[in-house]
C-alpha positions in Angstrom: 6.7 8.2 4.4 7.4 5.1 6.3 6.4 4.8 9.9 8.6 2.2 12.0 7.1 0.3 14.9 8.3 1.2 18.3 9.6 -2.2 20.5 6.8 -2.9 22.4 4.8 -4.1 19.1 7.9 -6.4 17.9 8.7 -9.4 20.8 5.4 -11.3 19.1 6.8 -14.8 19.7 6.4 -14.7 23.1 2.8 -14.4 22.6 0.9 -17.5 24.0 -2.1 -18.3 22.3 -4.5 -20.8 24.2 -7.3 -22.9 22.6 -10.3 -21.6 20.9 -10.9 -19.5 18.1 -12.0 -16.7 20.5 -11.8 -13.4 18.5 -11.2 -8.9 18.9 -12.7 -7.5 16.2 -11.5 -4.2 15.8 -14.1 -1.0 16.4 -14.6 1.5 13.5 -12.0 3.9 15.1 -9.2 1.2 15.0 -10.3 -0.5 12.0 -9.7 3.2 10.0 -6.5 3.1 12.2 -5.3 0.3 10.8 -6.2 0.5 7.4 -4.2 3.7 7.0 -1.1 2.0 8.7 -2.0 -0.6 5.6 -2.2 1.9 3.3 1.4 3.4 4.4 2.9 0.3 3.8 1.7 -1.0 0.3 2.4 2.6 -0.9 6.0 2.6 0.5 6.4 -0.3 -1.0 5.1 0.1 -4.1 7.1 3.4 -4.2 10.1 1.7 -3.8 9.2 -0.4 -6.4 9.1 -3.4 -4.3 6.1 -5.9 -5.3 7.2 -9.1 -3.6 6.4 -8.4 -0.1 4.0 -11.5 0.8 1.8 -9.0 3.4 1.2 -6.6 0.6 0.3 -9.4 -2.5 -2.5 -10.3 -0.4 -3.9 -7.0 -0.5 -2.6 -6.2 -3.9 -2.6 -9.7 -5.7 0.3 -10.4 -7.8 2.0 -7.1 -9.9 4.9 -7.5 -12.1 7.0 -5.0 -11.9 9.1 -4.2 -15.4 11.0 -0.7 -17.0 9.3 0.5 -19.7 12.6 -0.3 -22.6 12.7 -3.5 -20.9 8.9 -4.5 -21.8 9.8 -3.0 -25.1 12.8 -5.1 -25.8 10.5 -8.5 -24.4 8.2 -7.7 -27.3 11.1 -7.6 -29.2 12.1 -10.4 -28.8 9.2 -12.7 -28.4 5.3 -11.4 -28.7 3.9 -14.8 -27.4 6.2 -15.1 -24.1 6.4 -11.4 -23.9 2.3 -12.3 -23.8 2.6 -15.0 -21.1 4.4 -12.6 -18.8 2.9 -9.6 -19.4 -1.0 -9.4 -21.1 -3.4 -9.2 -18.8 -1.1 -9.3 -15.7 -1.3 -6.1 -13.4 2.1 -4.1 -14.0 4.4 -1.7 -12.2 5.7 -0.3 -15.0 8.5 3.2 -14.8 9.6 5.1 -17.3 10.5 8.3 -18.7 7.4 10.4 -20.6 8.6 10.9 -24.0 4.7 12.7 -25.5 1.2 12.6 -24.5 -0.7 12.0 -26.9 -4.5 12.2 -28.5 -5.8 9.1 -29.7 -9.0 8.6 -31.1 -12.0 11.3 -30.0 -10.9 12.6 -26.7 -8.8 9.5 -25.4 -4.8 10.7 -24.7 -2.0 8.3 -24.0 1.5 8.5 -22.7 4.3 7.3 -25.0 7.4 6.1 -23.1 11.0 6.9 -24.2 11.9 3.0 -25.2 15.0 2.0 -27.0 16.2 3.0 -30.3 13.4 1.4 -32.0 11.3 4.5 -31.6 7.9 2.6 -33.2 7.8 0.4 -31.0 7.7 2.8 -27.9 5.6 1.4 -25.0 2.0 3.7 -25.1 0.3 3.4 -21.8 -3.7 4.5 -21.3 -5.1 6.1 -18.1 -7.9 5.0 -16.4 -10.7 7.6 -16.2 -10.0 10.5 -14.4 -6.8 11.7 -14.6 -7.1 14.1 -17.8 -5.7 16.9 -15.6 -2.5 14.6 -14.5 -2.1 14.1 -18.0 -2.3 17.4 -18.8 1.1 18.4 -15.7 3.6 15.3 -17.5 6.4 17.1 -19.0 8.5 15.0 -21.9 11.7 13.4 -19.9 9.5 13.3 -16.4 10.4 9.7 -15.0 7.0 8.3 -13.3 5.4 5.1 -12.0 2.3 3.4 -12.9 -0.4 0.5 -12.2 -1.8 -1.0 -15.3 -2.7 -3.9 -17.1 -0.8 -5.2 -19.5 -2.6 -5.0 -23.1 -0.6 -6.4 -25.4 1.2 -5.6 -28.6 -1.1 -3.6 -31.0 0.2 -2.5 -34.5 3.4 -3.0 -33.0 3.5 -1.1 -30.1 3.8 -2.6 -26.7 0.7 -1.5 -24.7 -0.7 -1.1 -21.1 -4.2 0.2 -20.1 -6.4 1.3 -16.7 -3.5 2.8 -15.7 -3.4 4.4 -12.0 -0.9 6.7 -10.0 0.4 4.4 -7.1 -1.1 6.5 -4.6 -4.6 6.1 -6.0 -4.1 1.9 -6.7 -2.6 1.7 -2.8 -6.2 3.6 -1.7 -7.9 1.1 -3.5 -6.7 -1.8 -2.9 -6.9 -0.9 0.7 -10.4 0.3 0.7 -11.7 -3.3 -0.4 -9.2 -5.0 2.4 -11.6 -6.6 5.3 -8.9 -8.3 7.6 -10.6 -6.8 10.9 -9.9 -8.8 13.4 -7.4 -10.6 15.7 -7.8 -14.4 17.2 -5.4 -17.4 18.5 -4.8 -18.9 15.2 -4.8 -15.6 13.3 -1.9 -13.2 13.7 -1.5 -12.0 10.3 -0.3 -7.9 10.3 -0.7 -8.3 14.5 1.9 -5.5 14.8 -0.1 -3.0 12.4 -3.4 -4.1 14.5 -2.2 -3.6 18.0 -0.8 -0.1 16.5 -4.1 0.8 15.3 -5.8 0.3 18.8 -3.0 1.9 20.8 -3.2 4.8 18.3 -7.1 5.4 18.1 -7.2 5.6 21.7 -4.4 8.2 21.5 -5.6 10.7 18.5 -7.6 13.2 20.1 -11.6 13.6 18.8 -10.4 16.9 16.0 -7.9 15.0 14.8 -8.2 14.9 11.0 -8.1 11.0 10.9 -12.2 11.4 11.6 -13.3 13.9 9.2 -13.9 10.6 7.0 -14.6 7.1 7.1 -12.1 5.9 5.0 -8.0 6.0 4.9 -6.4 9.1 3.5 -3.0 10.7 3.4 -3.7 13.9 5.6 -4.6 10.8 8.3 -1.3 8.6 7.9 0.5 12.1 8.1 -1.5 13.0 11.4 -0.6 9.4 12.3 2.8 10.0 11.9 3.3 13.0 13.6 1.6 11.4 17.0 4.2 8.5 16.5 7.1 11.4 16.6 5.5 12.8 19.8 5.9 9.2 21.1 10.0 9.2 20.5 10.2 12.6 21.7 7.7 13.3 24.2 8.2 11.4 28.1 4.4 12.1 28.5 3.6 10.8 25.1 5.6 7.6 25.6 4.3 7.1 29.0 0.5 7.4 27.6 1.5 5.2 24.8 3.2 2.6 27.4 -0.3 2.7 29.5 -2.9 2.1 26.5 -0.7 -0.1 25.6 -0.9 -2.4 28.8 -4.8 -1.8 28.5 -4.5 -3.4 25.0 -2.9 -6.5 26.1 -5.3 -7.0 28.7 -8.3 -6.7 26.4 -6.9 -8.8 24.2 -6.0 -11.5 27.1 -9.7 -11.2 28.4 -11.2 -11.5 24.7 -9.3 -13.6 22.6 -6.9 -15.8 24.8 -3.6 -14.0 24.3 -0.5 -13.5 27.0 0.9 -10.7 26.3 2.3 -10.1 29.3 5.9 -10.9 27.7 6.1 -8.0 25.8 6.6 -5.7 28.4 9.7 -7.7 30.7 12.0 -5.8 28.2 10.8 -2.5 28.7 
């Protein structure tokens, strides 16, 4: 699910910034707000098997993305620059499921369909937790995965601490702290202005405050108000006013102009 910004958060070059390093830091309500709007985008990305998006490395750090038969065929070819690529790196790796498989005492592992050397088949380990997600991959089920790259060990390309991208993306987001918004510092503005305008909007049931941290029930919630705002003349009209009341707070507090960003409207 990818949520697209309406106008009215895109015409940022014609906001003028004025001296200081006055700041708005964003309340809990906003900062939850915008943390899920983060969350949307790194796992869209990361879906899509993008990793090169400069806004999501700095939440992420670098990831190399790779196929599974191609990581097998670099080991091939070279261990020690399959090594310097790979070992130790944090991968996106895809792949088809060719076993699960027990390993020693009660660890399993998935074994990826590689090329026709079938030995060397790429093995990837879980991170804790995910015994019953072992337990629902069928053999020829194509799937996506975080890990770290671990080498070559008795000849078999391997990768360890591996996560389902949905469960890396809540992560990663849950340890971002970029809260605030100042002169000099515009970094993810558009997310941030969306967050206020929306946790003014969401009404106090909504399921975005059953918990202090981002989920998926609360991007989908987000979502739907964002529909209601393309399809509803009172929704756009309420979004239009809090809005304005942003960009005034945001002139008071840190300095902004913002006053541009409506003369198209």
């Amino acid at each position: 699910m990818k949520i697209y910004f309406l106008n009215i958060f895109f015409v940022f070059t014609t906001l003028a910034a004025c001296s200081g390093e006055k700041q708005y830091v964003l309340n809990q309500q906003e900062n939850l707000i915008y943390k899920n709007l983060l969350l949307d985008h790194v796992k869209t990305e990361l879906d899509g098997s993008e990793v090169g998006d400069e806004q999501m490395r700095k939440i992420t750090g670098d990831i190399v993305k790779i196929n599974a038969v191609d990581l097998q065929r670099e080991y091939e070819k070279n261990e020690v620059a399959a090594d310097l690529k790979f070992l130790k790196k944090t991968i996106l790796i895809e792949g088809v499921v060719g076993s699960v498989d027990r390993g020693i005492g009660e660890s399993y592992y998935i074994k990826f369909q590689g090329n026709q050397n079938s030995f060397m088949s790429p093995h990837a380990s879980m991170a804790d937790g995910y015994v019953n997600f072992l337990a629902s991959l069928k053999k020829g089920e194509k799937i996506k995965l975080i890990c770290i790259g671990d080498g070559l060990l008795i000849g078999t390309p391997r990768v360890r601490q591996c996560m389902r991208i949905d469960d890396f993306s809540l992560q990663k987001i849950n340890q971002s702290s970029d809260t605030f918004i100042e002169s000099k510092h515009l970094e993810n503005i558009e997310l941030k202005l969306m967050a206020m305008a929306f946790a003014s909007m969401l009404d106090d049931s909504n399921v975005c405050w059953s918990s202090s941290h981002p989920s998926y029930q609360c991007i989908s919630a987000i979502n739907t108000l964002f529909q209601q705002t393309k399809n509803s003349s009172e929704k756009a009209k309420e979004l239009k006013l809090v809005s304005n009341q942003i960009y005034e707070k945001l002139k008071t507090q840190t300095g902004f102009d913002a006053s541009q960003l409506l003369k198209n409207q």
